[in-house]
LUMPA-757993 format. One line per 3 residues: their letters; for each residue x, y, z of C-alpha. Coordinates in steps of 0.2 Angstrom, whole numbers, plus 5000, padded with zeros to 4 digits. Example, Ala and Ser with C-alpha at 12.3 -4.5 7.8 and 13.67 -1.06 7.14 Angstrom:
<pts>
AS) 5062,4978,5039  5068,4995,5036
</pts>
This chain:
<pts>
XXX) 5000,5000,5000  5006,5018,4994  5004,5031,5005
XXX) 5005,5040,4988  4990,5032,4979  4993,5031,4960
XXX) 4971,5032,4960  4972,5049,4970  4957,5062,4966
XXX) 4962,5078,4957  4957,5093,4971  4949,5108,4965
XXX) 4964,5117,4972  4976,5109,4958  4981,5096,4973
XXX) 4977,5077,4975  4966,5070,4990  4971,5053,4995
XXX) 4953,5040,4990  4943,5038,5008  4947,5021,5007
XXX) 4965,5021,5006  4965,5036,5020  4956,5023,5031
XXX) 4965,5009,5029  4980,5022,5033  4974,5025,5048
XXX) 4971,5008,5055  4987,5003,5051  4994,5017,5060
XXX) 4981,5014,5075  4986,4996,5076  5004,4999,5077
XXX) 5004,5014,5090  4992,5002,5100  5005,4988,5099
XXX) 5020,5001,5103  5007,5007,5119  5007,4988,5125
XXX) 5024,4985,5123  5027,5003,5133  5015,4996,5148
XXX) 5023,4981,5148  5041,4988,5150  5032,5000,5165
XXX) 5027,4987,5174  5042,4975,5171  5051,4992,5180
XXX) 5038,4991,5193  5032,5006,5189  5013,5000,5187
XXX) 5012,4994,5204  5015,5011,5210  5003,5019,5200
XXX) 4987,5005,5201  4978,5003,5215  4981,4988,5227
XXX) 4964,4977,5219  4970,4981,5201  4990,4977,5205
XXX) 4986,4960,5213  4975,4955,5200  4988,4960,5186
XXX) 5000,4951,5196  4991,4936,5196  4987,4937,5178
XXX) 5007,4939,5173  5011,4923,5183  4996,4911,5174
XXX) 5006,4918,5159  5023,4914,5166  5018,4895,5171
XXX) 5012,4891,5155  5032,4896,5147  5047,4889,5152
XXX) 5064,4899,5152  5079,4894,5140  5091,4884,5148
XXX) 5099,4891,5165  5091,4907,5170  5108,4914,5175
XXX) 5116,4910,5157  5099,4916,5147  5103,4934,5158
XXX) 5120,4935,5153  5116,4931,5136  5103,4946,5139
XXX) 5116,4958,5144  5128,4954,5130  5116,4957,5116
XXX) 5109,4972,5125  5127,4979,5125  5129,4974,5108
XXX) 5115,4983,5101  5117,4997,5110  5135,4998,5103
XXX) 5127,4994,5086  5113,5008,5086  5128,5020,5095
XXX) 5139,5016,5078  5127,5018,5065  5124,5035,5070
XXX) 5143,5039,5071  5144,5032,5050  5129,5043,5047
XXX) 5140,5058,5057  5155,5055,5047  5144,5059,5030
XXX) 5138,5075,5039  5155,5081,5043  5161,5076,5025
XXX) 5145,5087,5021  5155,5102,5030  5173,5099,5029
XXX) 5176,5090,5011  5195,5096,5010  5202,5083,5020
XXX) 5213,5070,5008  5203,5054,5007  5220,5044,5011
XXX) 5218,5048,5028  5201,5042,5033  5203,5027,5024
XXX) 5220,5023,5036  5213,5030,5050  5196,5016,5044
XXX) 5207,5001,5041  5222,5005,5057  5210,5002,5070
XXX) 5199,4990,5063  5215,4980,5063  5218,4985,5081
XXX) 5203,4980,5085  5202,4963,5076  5221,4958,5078
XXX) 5222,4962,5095  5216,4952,5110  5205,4960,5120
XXX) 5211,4955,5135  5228,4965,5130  5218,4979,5124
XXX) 5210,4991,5136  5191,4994,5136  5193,5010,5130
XXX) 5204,5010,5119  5194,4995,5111  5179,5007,5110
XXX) 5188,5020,5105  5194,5009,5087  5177,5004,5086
XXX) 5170,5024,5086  5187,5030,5074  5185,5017,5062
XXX) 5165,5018,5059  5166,5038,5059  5182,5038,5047
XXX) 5172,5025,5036  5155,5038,5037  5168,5052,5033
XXX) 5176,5039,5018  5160,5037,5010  5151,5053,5012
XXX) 5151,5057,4994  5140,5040,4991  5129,5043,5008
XXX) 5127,5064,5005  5121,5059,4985  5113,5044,4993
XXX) 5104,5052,5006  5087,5042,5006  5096,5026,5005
XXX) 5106,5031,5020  5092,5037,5031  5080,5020,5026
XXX) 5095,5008,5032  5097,5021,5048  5078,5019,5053
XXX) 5078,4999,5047  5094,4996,5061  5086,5007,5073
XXX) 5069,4997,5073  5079,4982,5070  5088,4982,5087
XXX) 5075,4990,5097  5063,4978,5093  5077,4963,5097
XXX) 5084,4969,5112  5066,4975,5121  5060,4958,5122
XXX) 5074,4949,5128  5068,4958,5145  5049,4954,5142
XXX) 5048,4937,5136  5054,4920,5139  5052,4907,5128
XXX) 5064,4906,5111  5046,4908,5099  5039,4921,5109
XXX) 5056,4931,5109  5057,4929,5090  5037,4935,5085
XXX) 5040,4948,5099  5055,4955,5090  5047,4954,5075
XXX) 5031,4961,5080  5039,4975,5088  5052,4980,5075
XXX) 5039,4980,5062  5025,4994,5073  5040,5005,5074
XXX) 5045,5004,5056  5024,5006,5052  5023,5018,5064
XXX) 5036,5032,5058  5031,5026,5039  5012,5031,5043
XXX) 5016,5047,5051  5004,5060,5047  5015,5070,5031
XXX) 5010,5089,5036  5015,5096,5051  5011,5113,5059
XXX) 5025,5128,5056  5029,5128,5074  5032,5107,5076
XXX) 5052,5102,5078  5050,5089,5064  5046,5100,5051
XXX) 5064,5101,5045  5066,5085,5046  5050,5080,5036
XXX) 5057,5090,5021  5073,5078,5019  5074,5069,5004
XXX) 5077,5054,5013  5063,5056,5025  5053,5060,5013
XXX) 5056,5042,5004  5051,5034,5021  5034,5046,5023
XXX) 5029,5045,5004  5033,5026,5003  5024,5011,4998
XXX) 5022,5001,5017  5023,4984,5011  5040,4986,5003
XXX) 5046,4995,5020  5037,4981,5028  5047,4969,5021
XXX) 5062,4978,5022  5062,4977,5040  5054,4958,5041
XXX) 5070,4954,5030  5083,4964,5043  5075,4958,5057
XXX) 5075,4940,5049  5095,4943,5046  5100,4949,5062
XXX) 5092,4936,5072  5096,4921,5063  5116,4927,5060
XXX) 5119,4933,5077  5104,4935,5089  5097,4917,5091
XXX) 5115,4909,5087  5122,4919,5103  5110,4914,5114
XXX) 5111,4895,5109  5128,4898,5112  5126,4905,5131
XXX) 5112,4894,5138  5121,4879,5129  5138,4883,5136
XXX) 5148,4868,5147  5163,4876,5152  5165,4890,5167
XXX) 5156,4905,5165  5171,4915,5164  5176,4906,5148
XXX) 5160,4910,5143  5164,4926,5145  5180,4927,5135
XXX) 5171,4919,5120  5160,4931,5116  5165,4951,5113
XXX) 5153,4962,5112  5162,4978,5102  5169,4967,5089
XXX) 5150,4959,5086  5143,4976,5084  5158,4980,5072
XXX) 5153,4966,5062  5134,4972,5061  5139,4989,5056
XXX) 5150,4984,5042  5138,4971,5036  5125,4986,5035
XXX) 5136,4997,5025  5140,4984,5015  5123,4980,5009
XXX) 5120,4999,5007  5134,5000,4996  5128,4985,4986
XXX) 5109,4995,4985  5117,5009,4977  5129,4999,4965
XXX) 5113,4989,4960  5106,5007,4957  5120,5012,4945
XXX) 5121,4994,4937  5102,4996,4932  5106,5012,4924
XXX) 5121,5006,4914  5107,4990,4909  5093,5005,4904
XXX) 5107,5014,4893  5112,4997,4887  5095,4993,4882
XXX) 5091,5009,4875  5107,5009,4862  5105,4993,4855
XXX) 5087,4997,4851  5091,5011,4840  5107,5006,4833
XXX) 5106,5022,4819  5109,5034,4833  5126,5029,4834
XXX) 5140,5016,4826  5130,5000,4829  5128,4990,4842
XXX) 5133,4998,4862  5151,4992,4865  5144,4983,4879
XXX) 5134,4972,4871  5149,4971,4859  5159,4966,4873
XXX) 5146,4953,4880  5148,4942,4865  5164,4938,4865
XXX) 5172,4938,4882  5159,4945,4896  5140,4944,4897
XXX) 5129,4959,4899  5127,4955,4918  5144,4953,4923
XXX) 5148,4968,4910  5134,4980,4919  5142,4975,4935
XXX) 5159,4982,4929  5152,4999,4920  5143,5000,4939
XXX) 5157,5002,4947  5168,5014,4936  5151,5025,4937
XXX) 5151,5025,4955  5169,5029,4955  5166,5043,4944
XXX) 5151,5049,4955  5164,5048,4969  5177,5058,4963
XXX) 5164,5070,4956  5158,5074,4973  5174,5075,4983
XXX) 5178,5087,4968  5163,5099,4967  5166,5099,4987
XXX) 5184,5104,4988  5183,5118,4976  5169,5125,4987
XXX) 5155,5125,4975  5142,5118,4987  5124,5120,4986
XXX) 5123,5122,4966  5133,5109,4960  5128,5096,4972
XXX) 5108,5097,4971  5112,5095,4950  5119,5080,4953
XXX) 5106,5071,4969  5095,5077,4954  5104,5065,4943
XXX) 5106,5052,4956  5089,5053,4962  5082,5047,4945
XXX) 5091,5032,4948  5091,5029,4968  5087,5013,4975
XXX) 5075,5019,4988  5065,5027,4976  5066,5014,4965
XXX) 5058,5001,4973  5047,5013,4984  5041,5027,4971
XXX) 5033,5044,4976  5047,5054,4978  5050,5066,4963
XXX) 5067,5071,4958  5074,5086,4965  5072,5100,4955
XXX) 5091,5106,4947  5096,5123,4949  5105,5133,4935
</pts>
């Protein structure tokens, strides 16, 4: 479902009003996901003990009596002291994951603002301490040096790519939301359920009413509401404007990844453990798991936008060999993929030579202080082609300024 219906009704203002139908089913979707966030919000309260303050004595010991019917009819996985410390790695592991996201996503603000820096040097300064940090035993390493690899590396690799992520904006901003939903929604019910199933449809569940909810949010905003800004960035826009199955998906599929890589895998591994808990202990390292997540996200960013570009160089592809008079014949890729490459592996290369160009273009434009200008002419360009938009639609291009 398009928040952005293609069957909208033409306004006698010159605008679009959004069928009744389709603003209905809108608004239960957003209802049903702010009422799943409410319970998942009282829960929490009371697993604080914050309720039992708050009700009064009757109410409280019938609640009370309710949560433990519940609890008897579920079993705990394992040893309840090796499920908690399996609890409180992943929760630190998240936590660092969520922390380092939004340092990558810093690094392509700061790139944003000061472009003049050589692009040797936050590529040493990304690779140095992810060796550190990997090479290293972390029982030779202090804490704070091991968090202070994991912060420089992620930042220098935000600061490194910031000509992809500052053309790229809406793809960066989706996959910012995604892993924030992502281990929000896997870490709260570690706290609030039990059994391994319940856990996982918790996580689920959860994840996907924050994701639903943020998608759903009401598109106008008054001239005095904080998030007004906000609303007007091209990537939030995306996100606002965007088809909810597809982002629905989206999150199903990250939630789907992270837990069955590292969330579930972890856990089996804690309450499973035979050895001393202190060896438990040594075999599992929070900071470097987080790095691992962070990178892997990055990574299948980078490969969003390269599929953008590869689909592109496919459409130009496509385009010459069908009106072979405008030029000498046949494209040379085509040419090319008779003989010695085919036209997917040939795309793939032409991909990556436009992304490289599209990278030193940017770090160009930046450097020689033409900002503003410059730059929205080519996210113009790019956001013809962006994978976001793509596969989510609604968004025009912005508008290129002469």
């Amino acid at each position: 479902m398009s928040l952005d219906s293609p069957q909208s009704i033409p306004s006698s203002g010159g605008g679009t009003l959004v069928p009744f139908a389709a603003e209905r089913s809108i608004r239960i979707i957003r209802c049903a996901s702010l009422t799943i966030l409410g319970l998942y919000a009282g829960a929490t309260l009371y697993k604080l003990g914050l309720i039992a303050r708050i009700l009064p004595a009757a109410v409280n010991c019938r609640l009370e009596s309710t949560v433990e019917a519940v609890k008897s009819r579920t079993h705990p996985l394992g040893d309840a002291k090796r499920f908690a410390l399996a609890r409180s790695h992943l929760t630190a592991t998240y936590s660092l994951v969520a922390s380092g996201m939004l340092v990558l996503a810093s690094g392509v603000v700061v790139f944003r603002y000061a472009p003049h820096i050589p692009i040797a040097i936050p590529v040493t300064t990304t690779l140095v301490p992810a060796m550190l940090l990997f090479g290293i035993p972390k029982s030779l390493m202090l804490p704070a040096g091991r968090l202070l690899c994991f912060f420089a590396s992620l930042a220098s690799a935000g600061y490194a790519l910031g000509p992809i992520g500052w053309v790229a904006q809406d793809t960066l901003v989706v996959f910012v939301m995604l892993t924030a939903c992502t281990v929000t929604g896997i870490t709260l019910p570690l706290y609030l359920t039990r059994g391994m199933i319940s856990y996982v449809m918790s996580a689920q569940v959860l994840s996907s009413a924050l994701s639903v909810a943020l998608v759903t949010a009401p598109k106008q905003s008054r001239d005095i509401s904080p998030f007004k800004a906000l609303k007007e960035q091209a990537g939030v826009k995306v996100l606002l404007n965007g088809d909810i199955n597809v982002l629905f998906t989206m999150q199903l599929l990250s939630n789907i990844g992270v837990c069955a890589l590292h969330t579930l895998p972890i856990i089996y591994h804690c309450v499973t453990w035979q050895g001393r808990e202190e060896d438990l202990r040594d075999s599992i390292d929070p900071v470097r798991e987080a790095f691992a997540i962070c990178a892997g996200s990055t990574y299948v960013m980078y490969c969003c936008v390269r599929w953008a570009c590869r689909l592109l160089i496919r459409h130009v592809t496509a385009d010459s060999s069908g009106n072979p008079s405008s030029g000498h014949g046949q494209n040379t890729w085509l040419a090319l993929s008779k003989y010695s490459l085919d036209i997917n592996r040939a795309s793939g290369v032409a991909s990556g030579v436009v992304m490289g160009l599209w990278y030193v273009r940017v770090v160009s434009l930046l450097q020689r202080g033409d900002l503003e200008t410059s730059l929205n002419q080519l996210r113009s360009v790019c956001a013809r082609v962006s994978p976001m938009r793509l596969l989510l639609g609604g968004v025009p291009p912005l508008p290129v300024h002469s």
